[in-house]
C-alpha positions as CSV (number, residue, x, y, z in Angstrom):
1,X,35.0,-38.3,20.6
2,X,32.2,-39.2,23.3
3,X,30.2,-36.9,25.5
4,X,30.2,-38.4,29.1
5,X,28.4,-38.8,32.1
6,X,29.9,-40.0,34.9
7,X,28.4,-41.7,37.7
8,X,30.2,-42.4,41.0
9,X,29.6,-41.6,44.6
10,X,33.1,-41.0,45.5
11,X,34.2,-37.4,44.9
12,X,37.4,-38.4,44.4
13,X,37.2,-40.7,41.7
14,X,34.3,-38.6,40.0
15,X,37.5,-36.4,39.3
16,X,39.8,-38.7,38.2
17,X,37.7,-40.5,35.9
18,X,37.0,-36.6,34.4
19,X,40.8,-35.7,34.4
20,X,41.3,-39.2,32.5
21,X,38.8,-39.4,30.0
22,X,38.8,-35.8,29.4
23,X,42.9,-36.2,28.6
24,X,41.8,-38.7,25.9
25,X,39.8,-35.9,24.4
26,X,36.1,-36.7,25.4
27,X,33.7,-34.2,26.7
28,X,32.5,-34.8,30.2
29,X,28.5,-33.0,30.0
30,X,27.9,-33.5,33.6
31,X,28.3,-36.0,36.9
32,X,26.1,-37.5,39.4
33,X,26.4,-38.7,42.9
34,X,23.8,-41.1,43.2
35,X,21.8,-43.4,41.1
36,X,18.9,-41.5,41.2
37,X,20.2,-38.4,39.6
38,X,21.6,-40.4,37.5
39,X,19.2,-42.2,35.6
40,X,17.7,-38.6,35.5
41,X,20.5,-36.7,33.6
42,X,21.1,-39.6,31.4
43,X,17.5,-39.8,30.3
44,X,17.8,-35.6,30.3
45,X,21.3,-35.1,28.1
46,X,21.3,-38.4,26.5
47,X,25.2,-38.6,26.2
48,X,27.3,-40.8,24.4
49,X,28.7,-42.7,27.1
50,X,28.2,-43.2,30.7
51,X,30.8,-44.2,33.1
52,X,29.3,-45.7,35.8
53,X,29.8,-47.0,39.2
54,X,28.1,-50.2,40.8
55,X,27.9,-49.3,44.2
56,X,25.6,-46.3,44.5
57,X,22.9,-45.1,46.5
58,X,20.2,-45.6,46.9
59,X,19.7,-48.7,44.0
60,X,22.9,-50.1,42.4
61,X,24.4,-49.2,38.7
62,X,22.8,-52.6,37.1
63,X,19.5,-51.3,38.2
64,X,20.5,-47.8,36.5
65,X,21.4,-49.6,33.4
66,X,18.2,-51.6,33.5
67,X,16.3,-48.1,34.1
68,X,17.6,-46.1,31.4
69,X,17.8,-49.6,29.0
70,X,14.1,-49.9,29.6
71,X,13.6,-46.3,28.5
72,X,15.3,-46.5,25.6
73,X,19.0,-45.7,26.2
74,X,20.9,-46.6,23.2
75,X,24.2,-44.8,24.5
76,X,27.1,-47.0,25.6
77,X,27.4,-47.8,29.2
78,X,30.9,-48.7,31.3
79,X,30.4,-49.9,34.7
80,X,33.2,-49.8,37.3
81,X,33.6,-51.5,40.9
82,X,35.7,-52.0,43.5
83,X,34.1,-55.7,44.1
84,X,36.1,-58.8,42.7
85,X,33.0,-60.4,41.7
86,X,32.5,-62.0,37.9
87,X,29.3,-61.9,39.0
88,X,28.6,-58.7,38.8
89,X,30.2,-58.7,35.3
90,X,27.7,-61.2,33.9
91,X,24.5,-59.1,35.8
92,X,26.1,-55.9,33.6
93,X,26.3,-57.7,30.3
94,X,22.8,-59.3,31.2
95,X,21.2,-55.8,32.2
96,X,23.0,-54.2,28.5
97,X,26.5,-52.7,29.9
98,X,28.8,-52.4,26.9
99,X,32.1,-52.7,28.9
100,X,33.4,-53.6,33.3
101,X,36.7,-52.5,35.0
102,X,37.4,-53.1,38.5
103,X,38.3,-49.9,40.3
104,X,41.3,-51.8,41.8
105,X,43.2,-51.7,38.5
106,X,45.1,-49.5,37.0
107,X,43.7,-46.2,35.0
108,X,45.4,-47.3,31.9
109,X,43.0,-49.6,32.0
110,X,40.0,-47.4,32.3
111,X,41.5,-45.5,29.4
112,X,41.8,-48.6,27.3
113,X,37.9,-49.9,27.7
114,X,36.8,-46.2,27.3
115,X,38.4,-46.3,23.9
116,X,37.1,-49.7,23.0
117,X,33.4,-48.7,24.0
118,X,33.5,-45.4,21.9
119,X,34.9,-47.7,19.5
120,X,31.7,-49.9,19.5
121,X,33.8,-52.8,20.9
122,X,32.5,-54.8,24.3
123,X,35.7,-54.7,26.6
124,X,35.0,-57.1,29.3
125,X,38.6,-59.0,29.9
126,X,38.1,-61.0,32.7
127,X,35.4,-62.6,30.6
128,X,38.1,-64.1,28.1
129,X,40.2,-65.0,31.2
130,X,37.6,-67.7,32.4
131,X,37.3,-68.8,28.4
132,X,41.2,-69.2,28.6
133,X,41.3,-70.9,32.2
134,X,42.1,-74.8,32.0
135,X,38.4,-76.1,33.1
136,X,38.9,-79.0,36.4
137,X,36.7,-81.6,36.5
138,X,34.2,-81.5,39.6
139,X,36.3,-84.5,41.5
140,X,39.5,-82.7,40.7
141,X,37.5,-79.4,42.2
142,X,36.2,-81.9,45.1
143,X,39.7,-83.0,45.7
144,X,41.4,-79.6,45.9
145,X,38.7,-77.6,48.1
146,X,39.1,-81.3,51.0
147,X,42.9,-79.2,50.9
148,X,41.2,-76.6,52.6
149,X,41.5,-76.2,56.7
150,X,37.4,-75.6,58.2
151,X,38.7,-71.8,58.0
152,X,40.2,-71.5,54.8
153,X,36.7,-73.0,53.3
154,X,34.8,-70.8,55.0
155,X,36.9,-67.6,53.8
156,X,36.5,-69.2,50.1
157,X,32.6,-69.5,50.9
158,X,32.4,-65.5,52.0
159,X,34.7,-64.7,48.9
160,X,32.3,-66.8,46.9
161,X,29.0,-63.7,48.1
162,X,31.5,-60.9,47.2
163,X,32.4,-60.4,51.0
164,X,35.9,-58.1,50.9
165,X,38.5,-58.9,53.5
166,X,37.1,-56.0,56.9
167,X,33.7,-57.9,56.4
168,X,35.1,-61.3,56.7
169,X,37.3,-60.1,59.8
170,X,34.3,-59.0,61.6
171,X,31.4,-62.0,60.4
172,X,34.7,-64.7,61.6
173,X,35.5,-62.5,64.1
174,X,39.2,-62.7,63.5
175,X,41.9,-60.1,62.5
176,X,42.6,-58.6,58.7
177,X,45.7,-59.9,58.9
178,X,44.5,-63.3,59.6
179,X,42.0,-63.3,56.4
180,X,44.7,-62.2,55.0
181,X,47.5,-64.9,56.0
182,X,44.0,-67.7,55.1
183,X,43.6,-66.1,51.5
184,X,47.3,-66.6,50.9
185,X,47.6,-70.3,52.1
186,X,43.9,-71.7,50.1
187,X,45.5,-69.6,46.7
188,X,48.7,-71.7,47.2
189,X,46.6,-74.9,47.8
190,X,44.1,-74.6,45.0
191,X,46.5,-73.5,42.7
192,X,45.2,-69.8,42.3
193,X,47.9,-66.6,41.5
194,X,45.1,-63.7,42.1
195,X,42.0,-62.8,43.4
196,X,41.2,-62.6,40.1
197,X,41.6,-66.7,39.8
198,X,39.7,-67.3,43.3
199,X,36.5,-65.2,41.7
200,X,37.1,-67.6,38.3
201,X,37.4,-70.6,40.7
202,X,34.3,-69.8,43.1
203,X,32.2,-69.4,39.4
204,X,33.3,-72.2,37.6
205,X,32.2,-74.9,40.7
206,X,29.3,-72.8,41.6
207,X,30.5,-72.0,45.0
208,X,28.1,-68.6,45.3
C-alpha cells in the first residue's frame, strides 16, 4: 500500500480524503493547505502518491504537478476538482497527473482511482466517455446550437470557460434558479443527459 500526501485547501475534505484512503489501507505521511507547502513536502517526504486538489492557493495543482515533475517527481499524482471542465483533465495529463475525479462524485469513486493509480493504471473516465460519444458533424453541431434562445447560448458560452452556475447568475445578472431553469431547457435541446455531456459537447465543437 501507498504513502500519501494529500493536498486540498478545504479542511473538510483534507479529512475525508484521509478517513477514505486510509480505510483502504494506505498511509497518509502528511497534508497541506496550499500549493506552496505542497510542492515543498512532496519534494521533502517523497511519497508514493499525492492526492491533489486543483484549486489551491496561491498557484493551481497543474502548476504543483508541473513543479515537482520538473524536479524529478516520479510518484503518482491524483488530481481532484470541483470544476466540470475536460479541460482541466487534459492540462493534468499534459502536466504528468496519473489519474482526475471531480469532487462532485461519489467517494467510491475516489476509492476506485486511488486503487487504480497505486495499481500503476491511468484512471481518467470521462476521457473514455468522449472516445465513446457518437461524434456530430460541425453542421449538425451548427444546426442544434441555432436551437438555442440568445440566453441559452450565452449560458453554454460561460459553461464553455468553466463558469459554475453563482458566477453566471451574477456576470448575466439573473437569478440561480433562472441559470438553472436555461441549463435544463439547452440539455433537452442539444440532446445532452449531464453536465458531464455539455463539457463533452462545448470540447468536441471547440466552444472554449
Amino acid at each position: 500500500m501507498a504513502t500519501v500526501i494529500i493536498i486540498d485547501d478545504h479542511p473538510m475534505i483534507r479529512l475525508a480524503t484521509k478517513l477514505l484512503v486510509e480505510q483502504d489501507g494506505h498511509r497518509v505521511i502528511a497534508n497541506a493547505n496550499n500549493a506552496l507547502e505542497g510542492v515543498q513536502r512532496i519534494l521533502a517526504l517523497h511519497p508514493e502518491m499525492v492526492v491533489l486538489d486543483i484549486d489551491l492557493p496561491p498557484f493551481d495543482g497543474i502548476e504543483v504537478v508541473k513543479r515537482v515533475r520538473g524536479a524529478d517527481y516520479c510518484g503518482k499524482i491524483l488530481m481532484m476538482t470541483g470544476k466540470q471542465d475536460i479541460k482541466l483533465v487534459k492540462r493534468s495529463i499534459d502536466a504528468g497527473a496519473n489519474g482526475f475525479v471531480y469532487k462532485s462524485n461519489d467517494y467510491q469513486e475516489l476509492s476506485a482511482a486511488v486503487q487504480a493509480v497505486d495499481c500503476g493504471y491511468s484512471y481518467f473516465p470521462m476521457l473514455d466517455a468522449i472516445a465513446r460519444a457518437t461524434l456530430i458533424d460541425e453542421e449538425q453541431a451548427d444546426e442544434m446550437l441555432s436551437l438555442l434562445t440568445r440566453r441559452e447560448r450565452q449560458i453554454i458560452m460561460c459553461l464553455a470557460k468553466g463558469m459554475r452556475n453563482k458566477d453566471i447568475a451574477y456576470f448575466l445578472n439573473i437569478s440561480h434558479k433562472t441559470v438553472s431553469a436555461h441549463k435544463v431547457n439547452l440539455m433537452q435541446k442539444l440532446g445532452l443527459t449531464n453536465e458531464m455531456k455539455i463539457a463533452e459537447f462545448i470540447v468536441r465543437h471547440n466552444l472554449g
